[in-house]
C-alpha positions as CSV (number, residue, x, y, z in Angstrom):
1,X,49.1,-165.8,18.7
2,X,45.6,-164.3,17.6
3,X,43.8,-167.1,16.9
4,X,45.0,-168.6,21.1
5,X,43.9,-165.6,22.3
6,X,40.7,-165.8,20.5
7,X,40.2,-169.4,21.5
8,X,41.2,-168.8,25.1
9,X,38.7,-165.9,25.2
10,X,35.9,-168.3,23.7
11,X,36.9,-171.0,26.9
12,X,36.8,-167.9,29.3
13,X,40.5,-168.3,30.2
14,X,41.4,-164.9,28.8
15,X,39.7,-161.2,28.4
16,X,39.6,-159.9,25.3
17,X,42.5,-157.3,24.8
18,X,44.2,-158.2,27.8
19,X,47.3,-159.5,29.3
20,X,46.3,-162.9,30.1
21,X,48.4,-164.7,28.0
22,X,51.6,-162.7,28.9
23,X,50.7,-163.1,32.6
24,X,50.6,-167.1,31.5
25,X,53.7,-166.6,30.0
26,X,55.8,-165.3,33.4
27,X,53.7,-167.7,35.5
28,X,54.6,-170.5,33.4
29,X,58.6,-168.9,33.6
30,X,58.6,-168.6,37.4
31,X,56.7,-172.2,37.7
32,X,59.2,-173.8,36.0
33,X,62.1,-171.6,37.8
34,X,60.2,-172.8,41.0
35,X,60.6,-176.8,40.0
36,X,64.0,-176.6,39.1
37,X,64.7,-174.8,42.4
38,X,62.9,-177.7,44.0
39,X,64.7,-180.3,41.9
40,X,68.3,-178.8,42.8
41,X,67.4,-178.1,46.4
42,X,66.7,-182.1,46.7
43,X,69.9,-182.9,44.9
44,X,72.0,-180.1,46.5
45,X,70.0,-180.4,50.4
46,X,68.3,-183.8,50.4
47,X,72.1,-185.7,50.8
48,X,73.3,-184.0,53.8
49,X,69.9,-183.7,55.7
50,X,69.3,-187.8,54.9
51,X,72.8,-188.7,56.3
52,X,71.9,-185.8,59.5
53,X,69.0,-188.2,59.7
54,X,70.8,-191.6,59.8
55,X,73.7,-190.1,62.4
56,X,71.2,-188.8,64.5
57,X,68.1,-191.4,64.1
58,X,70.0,-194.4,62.9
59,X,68.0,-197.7,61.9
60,X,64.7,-196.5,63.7
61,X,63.4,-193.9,60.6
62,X,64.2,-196.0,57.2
63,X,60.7,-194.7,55.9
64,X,62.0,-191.1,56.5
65,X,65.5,-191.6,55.7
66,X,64.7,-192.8,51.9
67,X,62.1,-190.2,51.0
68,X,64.1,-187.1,52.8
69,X,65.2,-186.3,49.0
70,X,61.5,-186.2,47.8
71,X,60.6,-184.2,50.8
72,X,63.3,-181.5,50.5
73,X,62.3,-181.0,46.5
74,X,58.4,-180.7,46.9
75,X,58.4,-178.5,50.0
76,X,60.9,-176.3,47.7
77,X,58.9,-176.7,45.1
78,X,55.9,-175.8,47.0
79,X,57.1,-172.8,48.8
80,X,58.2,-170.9,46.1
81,X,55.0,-171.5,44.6
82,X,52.8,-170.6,46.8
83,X,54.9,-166.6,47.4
84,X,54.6,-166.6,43.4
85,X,50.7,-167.2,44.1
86,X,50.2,-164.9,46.9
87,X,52.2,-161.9,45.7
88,X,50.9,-160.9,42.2
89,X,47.3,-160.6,41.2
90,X,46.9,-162.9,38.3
91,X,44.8,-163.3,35.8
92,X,42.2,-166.3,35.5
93,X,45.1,-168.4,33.1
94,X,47.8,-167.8,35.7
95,X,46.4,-168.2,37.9
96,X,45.1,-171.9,37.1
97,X,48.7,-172.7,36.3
98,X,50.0,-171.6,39.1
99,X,47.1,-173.4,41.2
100,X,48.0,-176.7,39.0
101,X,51.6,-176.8,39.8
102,X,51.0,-175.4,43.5
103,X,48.1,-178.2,44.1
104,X,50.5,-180.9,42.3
105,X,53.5,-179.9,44.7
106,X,51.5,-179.6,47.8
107,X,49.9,-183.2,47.3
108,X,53.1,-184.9,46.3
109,X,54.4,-183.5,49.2
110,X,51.7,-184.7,51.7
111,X,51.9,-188.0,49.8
112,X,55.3,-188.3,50.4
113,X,54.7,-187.3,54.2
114,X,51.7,-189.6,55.2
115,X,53.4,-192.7,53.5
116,X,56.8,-191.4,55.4
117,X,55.1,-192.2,58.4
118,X,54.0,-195.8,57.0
119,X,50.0,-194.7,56.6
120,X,48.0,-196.7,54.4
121,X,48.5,-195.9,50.4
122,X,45.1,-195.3,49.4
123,X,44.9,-193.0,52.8
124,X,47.9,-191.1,51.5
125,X,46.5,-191.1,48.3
126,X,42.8,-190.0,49.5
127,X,44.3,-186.8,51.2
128,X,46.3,-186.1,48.5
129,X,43.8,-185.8,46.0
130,X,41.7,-183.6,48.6
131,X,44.1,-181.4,49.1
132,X,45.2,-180.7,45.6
133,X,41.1,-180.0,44.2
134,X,41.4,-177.8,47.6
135,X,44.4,-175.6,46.4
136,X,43.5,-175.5,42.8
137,X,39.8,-174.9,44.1
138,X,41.5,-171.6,45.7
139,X,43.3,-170.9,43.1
140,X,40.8,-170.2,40.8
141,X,37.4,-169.0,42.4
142,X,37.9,-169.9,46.4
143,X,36.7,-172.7,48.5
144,X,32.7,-171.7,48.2
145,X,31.9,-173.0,45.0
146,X,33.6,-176.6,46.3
147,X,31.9,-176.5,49.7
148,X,28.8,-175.7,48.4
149,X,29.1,-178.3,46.3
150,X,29.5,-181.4,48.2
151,X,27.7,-179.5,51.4
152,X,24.4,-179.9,48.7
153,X,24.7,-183.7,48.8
154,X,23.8,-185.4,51.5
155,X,21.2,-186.0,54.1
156,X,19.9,-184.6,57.4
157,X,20.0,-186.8,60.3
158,X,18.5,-185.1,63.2
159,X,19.8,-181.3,63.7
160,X,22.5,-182.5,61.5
161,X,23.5,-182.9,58.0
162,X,25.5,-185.6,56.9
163,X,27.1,-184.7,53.7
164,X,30.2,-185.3,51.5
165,X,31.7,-182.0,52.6
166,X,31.3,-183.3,56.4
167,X,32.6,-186.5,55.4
168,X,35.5,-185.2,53.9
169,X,36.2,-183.1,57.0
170,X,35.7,-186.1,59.2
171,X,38.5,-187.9,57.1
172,X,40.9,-185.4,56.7
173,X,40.5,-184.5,60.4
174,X,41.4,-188.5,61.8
175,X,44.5,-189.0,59.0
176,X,45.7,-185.7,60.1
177,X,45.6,-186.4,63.5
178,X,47.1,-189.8,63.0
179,X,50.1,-188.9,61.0
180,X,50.6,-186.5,64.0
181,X,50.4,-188.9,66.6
182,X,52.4,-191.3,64.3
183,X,55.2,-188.7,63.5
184,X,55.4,-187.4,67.6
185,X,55.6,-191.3,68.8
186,X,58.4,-192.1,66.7
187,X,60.2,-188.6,67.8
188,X,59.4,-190.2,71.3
189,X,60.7,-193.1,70.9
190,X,64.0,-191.7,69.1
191,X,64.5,-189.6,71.9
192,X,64.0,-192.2,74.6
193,X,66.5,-194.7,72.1
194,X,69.3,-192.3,73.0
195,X,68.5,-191.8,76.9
196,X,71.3,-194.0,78.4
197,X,70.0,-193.6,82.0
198,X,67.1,-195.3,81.4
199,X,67.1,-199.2,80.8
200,X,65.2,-201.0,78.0
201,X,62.0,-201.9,80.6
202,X,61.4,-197.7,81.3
203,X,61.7,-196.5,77.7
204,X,59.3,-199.1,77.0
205,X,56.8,-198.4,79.7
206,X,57.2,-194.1,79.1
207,X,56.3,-195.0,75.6
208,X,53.7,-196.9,75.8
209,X,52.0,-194.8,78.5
210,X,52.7,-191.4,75.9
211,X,51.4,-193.6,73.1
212,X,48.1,-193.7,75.1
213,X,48.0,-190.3,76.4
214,X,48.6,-189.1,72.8
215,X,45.9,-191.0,71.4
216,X,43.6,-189.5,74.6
217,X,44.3,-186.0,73.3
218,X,44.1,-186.8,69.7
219,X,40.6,-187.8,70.0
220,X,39.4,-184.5,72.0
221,X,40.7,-182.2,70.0
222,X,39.1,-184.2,66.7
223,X,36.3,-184.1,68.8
224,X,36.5,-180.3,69.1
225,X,37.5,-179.6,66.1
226,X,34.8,-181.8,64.0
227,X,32.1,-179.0,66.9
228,X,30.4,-182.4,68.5
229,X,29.1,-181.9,71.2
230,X,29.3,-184.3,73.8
231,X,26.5,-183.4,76.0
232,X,24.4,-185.2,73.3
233,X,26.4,-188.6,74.1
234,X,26.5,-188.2,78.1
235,X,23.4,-191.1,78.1
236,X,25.1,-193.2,75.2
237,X,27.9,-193.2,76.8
238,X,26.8,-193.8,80.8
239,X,25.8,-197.2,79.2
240,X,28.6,-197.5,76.8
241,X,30.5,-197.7,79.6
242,X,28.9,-200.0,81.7
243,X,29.4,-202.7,78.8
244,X,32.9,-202.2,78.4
245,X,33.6,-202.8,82.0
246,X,31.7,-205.6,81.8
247,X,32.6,-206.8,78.3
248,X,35.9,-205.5,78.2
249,X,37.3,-206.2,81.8
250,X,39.8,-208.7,80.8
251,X,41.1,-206.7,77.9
252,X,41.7,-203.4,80.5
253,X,42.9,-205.8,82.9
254,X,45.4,-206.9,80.8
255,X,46.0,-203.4,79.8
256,X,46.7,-202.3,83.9
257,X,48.7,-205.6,84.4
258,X,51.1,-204.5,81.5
259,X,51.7,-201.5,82.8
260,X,52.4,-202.7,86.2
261,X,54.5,-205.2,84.8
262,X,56.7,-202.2,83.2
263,X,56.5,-200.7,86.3
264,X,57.6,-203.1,89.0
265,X,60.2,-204.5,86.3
266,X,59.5,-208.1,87.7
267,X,59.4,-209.3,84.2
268,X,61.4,-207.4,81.0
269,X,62.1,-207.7,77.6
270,X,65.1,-210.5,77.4
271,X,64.4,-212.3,80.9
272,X,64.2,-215.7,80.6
273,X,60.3,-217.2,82.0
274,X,58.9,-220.5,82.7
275,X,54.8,-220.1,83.0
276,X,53.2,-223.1,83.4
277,X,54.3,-225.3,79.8
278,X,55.9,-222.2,78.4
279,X,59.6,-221.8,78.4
280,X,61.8,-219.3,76.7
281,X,62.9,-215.9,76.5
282,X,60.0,-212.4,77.0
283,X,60.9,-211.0,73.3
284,X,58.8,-207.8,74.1
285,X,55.4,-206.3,76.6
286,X,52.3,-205.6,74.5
287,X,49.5,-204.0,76.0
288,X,47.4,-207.0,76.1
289,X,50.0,-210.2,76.1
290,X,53.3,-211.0,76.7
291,X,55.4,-212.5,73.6
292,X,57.9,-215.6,74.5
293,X,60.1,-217.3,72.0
294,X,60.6,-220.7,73.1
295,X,63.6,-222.5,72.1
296,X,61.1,-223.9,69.4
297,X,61.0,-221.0,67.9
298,X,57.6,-221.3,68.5
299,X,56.1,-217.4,70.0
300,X,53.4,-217.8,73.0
301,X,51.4,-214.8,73.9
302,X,51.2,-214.7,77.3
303,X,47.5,-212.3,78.4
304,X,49.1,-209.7,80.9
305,X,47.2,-210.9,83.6
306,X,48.4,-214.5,83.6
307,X,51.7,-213.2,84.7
308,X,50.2,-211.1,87.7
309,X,48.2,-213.6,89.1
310,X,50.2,-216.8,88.4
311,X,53.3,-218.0,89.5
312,X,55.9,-217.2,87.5
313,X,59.5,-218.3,87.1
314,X,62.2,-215.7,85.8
315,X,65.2,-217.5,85.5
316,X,67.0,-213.8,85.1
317,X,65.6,-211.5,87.3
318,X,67.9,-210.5,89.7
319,X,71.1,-212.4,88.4
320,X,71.1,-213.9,84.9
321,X,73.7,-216.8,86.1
322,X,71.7,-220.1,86.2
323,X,72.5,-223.4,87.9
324,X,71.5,-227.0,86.2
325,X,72.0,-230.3,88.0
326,X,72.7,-233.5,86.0
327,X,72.1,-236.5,87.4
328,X,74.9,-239.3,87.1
329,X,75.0,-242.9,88.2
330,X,78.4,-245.0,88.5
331,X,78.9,-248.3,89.0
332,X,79.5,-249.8,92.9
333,X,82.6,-251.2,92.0
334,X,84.1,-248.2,90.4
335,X,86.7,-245.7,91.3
336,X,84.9,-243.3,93.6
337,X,87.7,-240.3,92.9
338,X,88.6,-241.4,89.7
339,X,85.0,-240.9,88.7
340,X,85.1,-237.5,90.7
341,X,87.5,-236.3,89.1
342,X,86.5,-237.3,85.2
343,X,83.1,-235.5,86.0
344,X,84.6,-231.6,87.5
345,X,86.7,-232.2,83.8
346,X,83.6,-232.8,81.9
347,X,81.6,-230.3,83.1
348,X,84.7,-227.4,83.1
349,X,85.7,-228.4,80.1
350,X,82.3,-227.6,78.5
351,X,81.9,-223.9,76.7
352,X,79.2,-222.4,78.2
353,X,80.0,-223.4,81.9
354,X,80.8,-220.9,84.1
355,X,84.1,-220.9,85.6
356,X,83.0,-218.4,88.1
357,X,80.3,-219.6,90.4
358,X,82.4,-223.0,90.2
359,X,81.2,-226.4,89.2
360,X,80.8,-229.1,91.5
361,X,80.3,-233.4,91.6
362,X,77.8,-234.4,95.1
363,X,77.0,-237.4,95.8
364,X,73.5,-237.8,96.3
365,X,72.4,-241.1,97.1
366,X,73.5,-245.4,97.6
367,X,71.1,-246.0,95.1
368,X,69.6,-249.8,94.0
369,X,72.2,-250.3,92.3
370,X,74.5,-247.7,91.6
371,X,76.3,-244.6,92.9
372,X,74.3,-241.5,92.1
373,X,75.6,-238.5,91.6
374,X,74.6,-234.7,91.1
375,X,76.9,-232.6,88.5
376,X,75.8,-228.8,88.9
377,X,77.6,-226.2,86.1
378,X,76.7,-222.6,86.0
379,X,75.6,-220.8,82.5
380,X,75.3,-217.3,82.0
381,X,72.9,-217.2,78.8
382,X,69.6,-219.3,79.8
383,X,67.8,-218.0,76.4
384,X,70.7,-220.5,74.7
385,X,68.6,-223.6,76.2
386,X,69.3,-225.8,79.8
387,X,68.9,-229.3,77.7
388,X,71.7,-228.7,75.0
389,X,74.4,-227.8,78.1
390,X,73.5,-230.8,79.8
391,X,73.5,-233.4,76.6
392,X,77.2,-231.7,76.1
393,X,78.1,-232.5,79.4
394,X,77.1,-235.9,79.2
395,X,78.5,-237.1,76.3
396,X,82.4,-235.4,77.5
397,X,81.2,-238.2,81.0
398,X,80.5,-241.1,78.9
399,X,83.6,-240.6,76.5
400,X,86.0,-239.6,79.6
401,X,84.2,-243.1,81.7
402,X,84.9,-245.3,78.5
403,X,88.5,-244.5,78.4
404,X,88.8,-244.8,82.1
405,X,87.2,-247.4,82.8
406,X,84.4,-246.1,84.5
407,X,81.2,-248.2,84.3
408,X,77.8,-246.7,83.7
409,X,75.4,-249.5,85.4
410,X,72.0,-250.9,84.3
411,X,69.7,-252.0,86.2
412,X,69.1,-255.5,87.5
413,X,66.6,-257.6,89.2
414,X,66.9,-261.2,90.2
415,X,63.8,-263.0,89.8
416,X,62.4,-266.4,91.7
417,X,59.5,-268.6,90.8
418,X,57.7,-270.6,93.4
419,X,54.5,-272.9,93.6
420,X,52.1,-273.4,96.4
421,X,52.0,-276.9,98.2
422,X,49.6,-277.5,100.4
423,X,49.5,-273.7,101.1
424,X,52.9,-273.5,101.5
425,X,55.1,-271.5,98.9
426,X,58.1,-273.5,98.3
427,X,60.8,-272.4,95.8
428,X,61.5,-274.5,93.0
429,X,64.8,-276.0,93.4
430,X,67.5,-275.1,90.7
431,X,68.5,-277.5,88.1
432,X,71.4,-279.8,88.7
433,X,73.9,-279.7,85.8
434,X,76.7,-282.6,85.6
């Protein structure tokens, strides 16, 4: 016991005749008390708060939901530790084991937290670090000696210095402020997942538009926060300005149509859309494009403005029930109501027809040479594909014509040959057979 005494005198750990090392002896006692606190709280806690989480959240927070455990045990962990380094006034060896295990806590903690709310790993990592060197820094001396530190390396740039302390401040400040906004948009949108009076199109647009007016505050308060002044920008940004609206017109263009879009509701997430070539179902509103699945499964984005200033067909915007026509030709020698008939079965008999508006066979036409007809069926689910209705329709004619007798035509052309004589075009007469 001498001799570690001696030897933690020689590091400076320890004064000689002291107390240090039975200070580091309850310090290490109540650190491990505090950890095994932590570690039962996550095991005894973590349980019921991750299926409170799953009941209340459902499958929006799976990022949360799995590290709940984790969270519960280092912010035990880390409370504890931090009243046993606040309340006693401990000696230089307690006090850097205390710092170790408070620093260690606090940044597993954090870790936990930013990669909760998906933030890049080396990010999470990065602040991590920082902010255990920052506790252990306190711990055993105070922030000065670390702020002088890195403050000392760097440059000046103007009437400011640029240095690895402002650097660090600058990086803690924007991951900070962007787990925030992160954590308060996903509380935003949970909230707006369980407001049943408002449909899928107005949780959409009240997100998006507190998405951007989070963002909007974000920045002015790291703006405040990091003391820049932005008097010193007013000409920078006059002409920073002036180039996005030239530059950037289309993109905020795109940005005001999508909004307007969610607004007006002429076009939501699930309609069915035909712009120009593209055909399929709106699979969600971005703030620059539109995304539509086709029947492909191809995905075309749509730019926001396109859908503002072009016309647009929405097969589902009042009333999702759609109405096909199918062209049908019969024979002129065939059973006018027998053919009737055989068509209303086909098309009734089809699944996704409608029974409600009803089907019906028109007429349309004496055409060249046959009888042409118009089947129109209803369907109630556009996004299944119009082509795939009609090819089942069609096939349920031609089986039910075959075994009726019902003749699907060709068509035919009779074709004469003549030669000029003497300017005159006279047929050629038609062989005689004996």
């Amino acid at each position: 016991m001498r001799q570690v005494e001696t030897w933690l005198v020689g590091l400076g750990l320890a004064q000689a005749g002291g107390d240090d090392l039975t200070q580091g002896a309850v310090a290490l006692g109540l650190v491990l008390l505090a950890l095994l606190a932590g570690w039962q709280g996550g095991r005894r806690i973590g349980p019921p708060l991750t299926e409170l989480w799953h009941d209340r959240v459902g499958d929006g927070g799976e990022s949360v939901e799995t590290r709940i455990c984790s969270l519960v045990r280092h912010g035990i962990a880390a409370i504890l530790l931090a009243i046993v380094a606040q309340n006693y006034p401990w000696g230089i060896l307690a006090s850097i084991g205390v710092g170790l295990a408070l620093g260690a806590a606090t940044a597993m903690l954090v870790l936990t937290l930013l990669r909760a709310v998906r933030l890049p790993s080396w990010m999470a990592w990065l602040v991590a670090g920082l902010v255990f060197v920052a506790i252990l820094g306190r711990s055993v001396g105070g922030y000065e000696p670390i702020t002088s530190t890195l403050d000392a390396v760097g440059i000046d740039v103007g009437r400011r210095r640029v240095s690895l302390w402002s650097l660090l401040t600058l990086l803690l400040t924007v991951v900070v402020l962007l787990a925030i906004v992160r954590v308060i948009n996903r509380a935003i949108a949970q909230a707006l997942g369980r407001a049943r009076t408002l449909d899928a199109t107005q949780r959409l647009l009240i997100q998006k538009l507190a998405g951007i007016a989070l963002l909007v505050t974000a920045f002015f308060f790291g703006i405040d926060a990091l003391g820049i002044d932005l008097t010193t920008f007013a000409v920078f940004g006059g002409a920073f300005g002036l180039a996005i609206g030239f530059g950037l017109q289309k993109t905020v263009g795109n940005l005001i149509a999508g909004i307007i879009l969610l607004m007006d509701r002429s076009v939501k997430p699930g309609d069915v859309i035909a712009v120009g070539e593209s055909f399929g179902w709106v699979n969600k509103i971005g703030v620059r494009a539109v995304s539509v699945i086709t029947r492909e499964g191809k995905e075309h984005l749509i730019p926001n403005e396109i859908l503002m200033t072009q016309e647009v067909e929405n097969w589902s915007f009042s009333d999702r029930n759609v109405r096909i026509a199918i062209p049908v030709k019969i024979a002129y020698d065939s059973d006018v109501e027998l053919a009737e008939s055989l068509m209303m079965r086909a098309a009734t008999e089809s699944s996704r027809v409608l029974d409600t508006p009803p089907s019906a066979v028109w007429m349309t036409a004496f055409g060249d040479y046959a009888l042409e007809y118009e089947v129109r069926v209803w369907i109630a689910d556009p996004e299944g594909g119009v082509h795939n209705v009609k090819a089942d329709v069609l096939k349920r004619i031609w089986t039910l014509f075959g075994e009726h007798g019902v003749k699907v035509p060709v068509p035919q052309r009779d074709v004469r040959m003549v030669v000029p004589v003497e300017n005159a075009l006279i047929p050629i007469p038609a062989p005689v057979t004996e």
